[in-house]
C-alpha positions in Angstrom: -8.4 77.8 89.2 -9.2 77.4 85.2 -9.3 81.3 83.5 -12.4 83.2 83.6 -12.4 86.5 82.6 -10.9 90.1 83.1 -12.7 92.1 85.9 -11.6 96.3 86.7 -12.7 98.0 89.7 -11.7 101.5 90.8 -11.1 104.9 89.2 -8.3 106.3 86.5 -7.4 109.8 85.4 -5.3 112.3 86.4 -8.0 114.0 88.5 -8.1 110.7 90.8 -7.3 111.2 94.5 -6.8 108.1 97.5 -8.2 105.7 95.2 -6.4 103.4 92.6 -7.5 101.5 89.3 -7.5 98.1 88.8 -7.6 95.3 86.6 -7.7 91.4 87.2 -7.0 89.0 84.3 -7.0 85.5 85.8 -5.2 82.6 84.1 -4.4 78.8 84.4 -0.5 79.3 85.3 2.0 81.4 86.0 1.3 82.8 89.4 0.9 86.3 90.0 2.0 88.3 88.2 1.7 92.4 89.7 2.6 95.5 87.2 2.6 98.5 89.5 2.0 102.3 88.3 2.5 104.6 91.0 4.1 108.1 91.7 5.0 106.5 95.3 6.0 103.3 93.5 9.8 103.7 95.5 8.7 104.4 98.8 5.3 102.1 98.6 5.8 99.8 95.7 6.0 96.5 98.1 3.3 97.3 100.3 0.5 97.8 97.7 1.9 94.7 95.7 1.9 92.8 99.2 -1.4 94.3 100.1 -2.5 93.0 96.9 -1.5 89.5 96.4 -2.6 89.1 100.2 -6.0 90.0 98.7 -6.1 87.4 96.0 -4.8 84.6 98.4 -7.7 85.0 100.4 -10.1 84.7 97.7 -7.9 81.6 96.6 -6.6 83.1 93.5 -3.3 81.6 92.5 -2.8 82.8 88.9 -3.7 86.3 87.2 -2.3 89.1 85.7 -2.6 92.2 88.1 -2.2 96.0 86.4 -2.4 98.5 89.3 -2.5 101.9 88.3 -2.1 103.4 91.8 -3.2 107.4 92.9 -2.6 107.3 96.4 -4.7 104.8 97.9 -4.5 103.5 101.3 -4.3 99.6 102.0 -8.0 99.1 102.9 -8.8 100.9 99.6 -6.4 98.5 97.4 -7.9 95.5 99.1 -11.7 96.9 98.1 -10.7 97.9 94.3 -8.4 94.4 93.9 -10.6 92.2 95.4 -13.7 93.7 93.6 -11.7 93.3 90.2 -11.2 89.9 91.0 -14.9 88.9 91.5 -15.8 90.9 88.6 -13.6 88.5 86.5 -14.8 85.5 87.4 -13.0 84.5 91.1 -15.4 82.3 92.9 -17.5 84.1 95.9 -16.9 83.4 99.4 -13.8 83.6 100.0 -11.6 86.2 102.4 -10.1 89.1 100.8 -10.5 91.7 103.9 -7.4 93.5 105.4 -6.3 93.3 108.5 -8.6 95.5 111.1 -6.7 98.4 112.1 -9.1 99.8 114.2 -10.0 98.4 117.5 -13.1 97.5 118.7 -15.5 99.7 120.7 -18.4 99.5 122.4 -22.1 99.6 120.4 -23.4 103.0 120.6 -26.1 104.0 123.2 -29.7 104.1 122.0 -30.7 107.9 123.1 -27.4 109.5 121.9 -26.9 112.7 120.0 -28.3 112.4 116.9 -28.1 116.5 115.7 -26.1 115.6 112.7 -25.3 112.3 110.2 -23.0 113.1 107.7 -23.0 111.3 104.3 -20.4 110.2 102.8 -20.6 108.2 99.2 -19.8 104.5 99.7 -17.4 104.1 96.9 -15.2 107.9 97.0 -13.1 106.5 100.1 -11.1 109.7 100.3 -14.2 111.5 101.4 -14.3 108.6 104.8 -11.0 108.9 105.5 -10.6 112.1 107.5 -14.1 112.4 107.9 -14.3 112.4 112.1 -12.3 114.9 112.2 -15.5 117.0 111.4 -17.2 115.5 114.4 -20.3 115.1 113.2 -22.5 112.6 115.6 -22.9 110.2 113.2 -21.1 109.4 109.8 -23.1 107.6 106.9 -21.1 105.1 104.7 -24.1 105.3 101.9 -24.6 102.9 99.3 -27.9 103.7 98.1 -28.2 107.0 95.9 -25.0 108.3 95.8 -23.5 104.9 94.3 -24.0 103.9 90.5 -26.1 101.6 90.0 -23.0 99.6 88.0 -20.7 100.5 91.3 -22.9 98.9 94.6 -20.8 95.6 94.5 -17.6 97.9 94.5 -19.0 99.9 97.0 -20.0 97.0 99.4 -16.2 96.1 99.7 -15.1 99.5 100.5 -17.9 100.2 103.2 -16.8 96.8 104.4 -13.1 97.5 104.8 -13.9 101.5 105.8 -15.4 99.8 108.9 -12.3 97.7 109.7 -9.7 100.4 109.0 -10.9 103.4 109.6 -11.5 105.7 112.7 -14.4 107.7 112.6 -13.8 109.1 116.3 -16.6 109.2 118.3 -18.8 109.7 115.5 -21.5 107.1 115.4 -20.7 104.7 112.1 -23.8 104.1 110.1 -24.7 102.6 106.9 -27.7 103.2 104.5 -28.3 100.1 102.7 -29.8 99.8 99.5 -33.7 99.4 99.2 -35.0 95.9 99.8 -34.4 93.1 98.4 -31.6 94.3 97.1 -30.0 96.1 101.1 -30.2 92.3 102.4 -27.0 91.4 100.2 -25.4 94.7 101.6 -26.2 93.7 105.3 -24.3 90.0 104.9 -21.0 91.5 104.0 -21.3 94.8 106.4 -23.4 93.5 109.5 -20.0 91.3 110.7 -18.4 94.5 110.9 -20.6 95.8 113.1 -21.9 99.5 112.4 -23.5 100.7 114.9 -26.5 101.4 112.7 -28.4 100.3 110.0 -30.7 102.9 107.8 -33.1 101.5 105.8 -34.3 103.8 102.6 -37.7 104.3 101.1 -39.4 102.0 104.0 -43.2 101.9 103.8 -44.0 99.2 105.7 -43.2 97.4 109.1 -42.4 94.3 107.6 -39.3 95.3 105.5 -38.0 96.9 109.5 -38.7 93.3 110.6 -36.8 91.6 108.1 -33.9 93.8 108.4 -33.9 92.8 112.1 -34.3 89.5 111.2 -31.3 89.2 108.9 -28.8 91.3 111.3 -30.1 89.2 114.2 -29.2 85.6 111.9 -25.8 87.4 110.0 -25.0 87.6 114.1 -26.0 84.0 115.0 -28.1 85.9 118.2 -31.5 85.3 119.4 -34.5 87.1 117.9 -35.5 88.0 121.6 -32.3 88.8 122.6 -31.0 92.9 122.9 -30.5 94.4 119.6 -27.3 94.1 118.1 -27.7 96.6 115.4 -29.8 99.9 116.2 -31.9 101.0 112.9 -33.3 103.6 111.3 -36.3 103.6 108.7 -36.1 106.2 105.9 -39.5 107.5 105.1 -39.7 109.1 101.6 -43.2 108.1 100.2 -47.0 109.0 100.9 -47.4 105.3 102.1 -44.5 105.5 104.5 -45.8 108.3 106.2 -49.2 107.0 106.8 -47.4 103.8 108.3 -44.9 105.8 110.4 -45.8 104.9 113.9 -46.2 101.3 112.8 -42.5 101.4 111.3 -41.0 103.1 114.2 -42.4 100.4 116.5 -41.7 97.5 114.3 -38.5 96.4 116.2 -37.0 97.0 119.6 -33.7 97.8 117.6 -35.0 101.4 116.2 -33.8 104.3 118.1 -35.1 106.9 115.4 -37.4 107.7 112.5 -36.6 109.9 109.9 -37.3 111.4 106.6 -35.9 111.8 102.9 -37.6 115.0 101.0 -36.4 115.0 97.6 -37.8 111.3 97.2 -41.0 112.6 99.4 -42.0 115.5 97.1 -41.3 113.8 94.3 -43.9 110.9 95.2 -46.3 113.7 95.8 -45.3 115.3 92.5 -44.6 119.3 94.2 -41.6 120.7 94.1 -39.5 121.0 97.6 -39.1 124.7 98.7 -36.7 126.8 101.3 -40.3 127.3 103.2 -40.7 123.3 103.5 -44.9 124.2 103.4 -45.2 121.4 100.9 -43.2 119.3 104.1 -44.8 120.1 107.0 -48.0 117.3 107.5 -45.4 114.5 106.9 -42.5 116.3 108.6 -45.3 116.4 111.8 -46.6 113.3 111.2 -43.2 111.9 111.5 -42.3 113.4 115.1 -45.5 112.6 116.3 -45.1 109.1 115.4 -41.5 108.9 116.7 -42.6 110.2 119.9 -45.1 107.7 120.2 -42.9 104.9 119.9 -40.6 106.3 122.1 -37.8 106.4 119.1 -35.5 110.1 118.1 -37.3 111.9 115.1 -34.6 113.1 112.6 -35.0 115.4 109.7 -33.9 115.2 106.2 -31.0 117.0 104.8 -30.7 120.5 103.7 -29.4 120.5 99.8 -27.9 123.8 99.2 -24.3 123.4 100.4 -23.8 127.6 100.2 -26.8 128.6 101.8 -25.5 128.5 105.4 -28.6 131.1 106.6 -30.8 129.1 104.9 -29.7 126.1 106.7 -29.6 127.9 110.2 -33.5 128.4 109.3 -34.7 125.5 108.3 -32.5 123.6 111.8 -33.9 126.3 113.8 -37.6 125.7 112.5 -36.9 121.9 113.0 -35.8 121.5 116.1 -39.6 124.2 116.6 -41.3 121.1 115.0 -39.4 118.0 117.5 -36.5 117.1 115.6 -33.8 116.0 117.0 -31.1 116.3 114.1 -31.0 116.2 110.8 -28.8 115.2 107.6 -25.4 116.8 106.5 -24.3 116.1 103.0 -20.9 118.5 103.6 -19.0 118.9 106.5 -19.6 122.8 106.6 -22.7 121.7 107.7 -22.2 120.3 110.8 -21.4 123.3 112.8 -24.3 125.8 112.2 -26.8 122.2 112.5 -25.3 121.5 115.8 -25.6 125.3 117.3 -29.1 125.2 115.7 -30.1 122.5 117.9 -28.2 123.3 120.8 -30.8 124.8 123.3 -30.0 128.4 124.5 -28.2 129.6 127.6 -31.8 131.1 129.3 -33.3 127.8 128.1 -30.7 125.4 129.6 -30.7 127.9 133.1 -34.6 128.1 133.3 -34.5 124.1 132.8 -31.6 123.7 135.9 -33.9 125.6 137.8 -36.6 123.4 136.7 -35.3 119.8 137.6 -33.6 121.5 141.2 -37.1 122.3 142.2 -38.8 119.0 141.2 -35.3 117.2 142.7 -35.7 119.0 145.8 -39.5 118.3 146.2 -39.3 114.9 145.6 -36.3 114.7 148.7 -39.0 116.6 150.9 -41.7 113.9 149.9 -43.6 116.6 148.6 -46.1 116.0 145.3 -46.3 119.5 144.1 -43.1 121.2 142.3 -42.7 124.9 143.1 -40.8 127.4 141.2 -41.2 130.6 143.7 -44.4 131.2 143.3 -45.5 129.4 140.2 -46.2 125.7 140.5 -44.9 123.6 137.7 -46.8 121.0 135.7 -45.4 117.4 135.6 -45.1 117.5 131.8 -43.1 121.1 131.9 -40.5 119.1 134.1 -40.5 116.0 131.7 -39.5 118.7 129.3 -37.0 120.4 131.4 -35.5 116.9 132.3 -35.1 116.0 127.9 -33.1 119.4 127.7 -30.5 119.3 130.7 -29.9 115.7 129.2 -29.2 117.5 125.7 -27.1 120.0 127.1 -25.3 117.8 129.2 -24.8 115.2 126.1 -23.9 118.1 124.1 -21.2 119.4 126.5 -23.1 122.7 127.5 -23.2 121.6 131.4 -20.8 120.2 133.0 -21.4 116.5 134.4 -22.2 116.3 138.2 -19.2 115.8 140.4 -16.9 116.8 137.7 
């Protein structure tokens, strides 16, 4: 390969954490040659150089000058940042520089799982994925829309990519928001073959750009376009238009499981400023539910932006889940908790509903087509609703399965 630039990737400074800089000089001879900087440099010196020569062989790079200016970083990280500074300076596209995958595979989540709480984590600050399971939120976000510089989403891309080969998110669900279209197709050809279990699309306004999402997973696969969804999605509503198309959007493709909404872009297209109250909110917040439930999809609510407000965050779930939502965003982990006790129904809730589904359970053994709750007969839809919340509680760990 003939010399064709210098290309860095990653972060430097003192302040830096489980990430690494990087620099790429390729050349017409020579070989490799690595220069290391690293305060584990004696204990991990060999593996990051390995890690990254393995990197540039992949992407058929023979001969470069590597400066690594290490802080930590783990080996899918190195990978990312060196194979990122090698594009960057010229290495020709479509070659292999992924690592290893050092998590196993597992099965595709379900399509009417927990959804209470999705927390975000910025596609290109890898030590903010690493450990993030052990928060247990129901779903983790690798983002590479907002939260990634616009001069950073190629970087990013790599990392999301190797995050979902080498890291374990528990049983969190692992999703990734994509960048608005055109630009999210390039996004879903490097991260659909590691199969997320979910795509989010931002800013979607129309059915169309659900149906080409679909479209690319289902070729990026190689399976059928009638076939069982291989990716589950969910469309981000954040403008005017997007809401007035929301049923159409959430039953644009058998592969959505939920609908939600993003605020601060939402208020903004409307030109008011969001409040605590949400007043401003509520037609598109109900809108949105209304649509969900129509298409048979989970309706999701946006995320709550002051961190240190944990009673304002306890309102706002609360008055949520009052509105149909099932969940909502999490952009810190001290989040998660009071969200998921927000939506957690209530101990007189969950025993009136037991009571519920034994009566209808028990009529229906007895041939009987009236439900009877001691002297109060109960309304097919009240037992539909009683039905939904033992399956919440039961999802959510706060009955215990039958026969256990």
């Amino acid at each position: 390969m003939s010399a064709s630039g210098r290309g860095e990737a990653g972060r430097a400074g003192d302040d830096v954490r489980g990430d690494l800089h990087v620099a790429v000089e390729l050349a017409d001879a020579g070989g490799l040659d690595v220069q290391l900087t690293s305060r584990v440099k004696s204990l991990y010196g060999a593996s990051i150089e390995q890690t990254a020569r393995a990197t540039l062989a992949g992407l058929e790079v023979e001969h470069a000058r590597i400066r690594i200016d290490d802080k930590g970083a783990v080996p899918f990280v190195i990978a990312a940042r060196v194979e990122a500074a090698a594009l960057r300076a010229g290495a020709a596209p479509g070659g292999d520089g992924k690592p290893e995958r050092t998590v196993p595979d597992r099965e595709h989540s379900t399509r009417n799982r927990l959804r209470r709480s999705r927390l975000y984590l910025p596609g290109d600050q890898p030590k903010l994925q690493l450990n993030a399971g052990l928060h247990r939120p129901d779903g983790v976000i690798l983002d590479l829309e907002d939260s990634v510089h616009a001069n950073e989403k190629d970087a990013a891309r790599l990392v999301v990519r190797n995050a979902l080969r080498c890291v374990d998110f528990g049983n969190a669900e692992r999703m990734v928001r994509i960048n608005q279209l055109p630009r999210g197709l390039e996004d879903l050809d490097a991260i659909i073959p590691e199969r997320p279990d979910l795509v989010l699309i931002p800013k979607t306004e129309t059915a169309n750009q659900v149906a080409e999402v679909d479209a690319r997973i289902r070729e990026t696969l190689g399976e059928p376009a009638d076939g069982d969804p291989p990716i589950w999605i969910m469309p981000i509503v954040e403008t005017a238009l997007g809401v007035e198309n929301a049923f159409q959007i959430a039953a644009a493709s058998p592969a959505v499981v939920a609908l939600t909404i993003g605020l601060e872009d939402y208020t903004a297209d409307l030109g008011v400023q969001k409040t605590l109250e949400g007043d401003e909110s509520l037609y598109a917040r109900g809108r949105l539910v209304n649509a969900a439930r129509a298409a048979g999809v989970q309706a999701i609510d946006s995320v709550f932006g002051d961190v240190g407000d944990e009673e304002g965050l306890r309102e706002w779930a609360g008055r949520s889940r009052g509105l149909g939502f099932e969940g909502m965003g999490c952009i810190h982990p001290r989040q998660i908790r009071p969200i998921h006790e927000a939506f957690a129904p209530s101990a007189t809730e969950i025993e009136k509903a037991l009571r519920i589904v034994a009566a209808f359970e028990e009529a229906e053994a007895r041939g009987l087509g009236v439900v009877s709750l001691g002297t109060r007969m109960v309304d097919p839809p009240v037992v539909l609703r009683a039905q939904r919340l033992v399956h919440v509680a039961r999802q959510a760990g706060l009955i215990e399965e039958p026969g256990s």
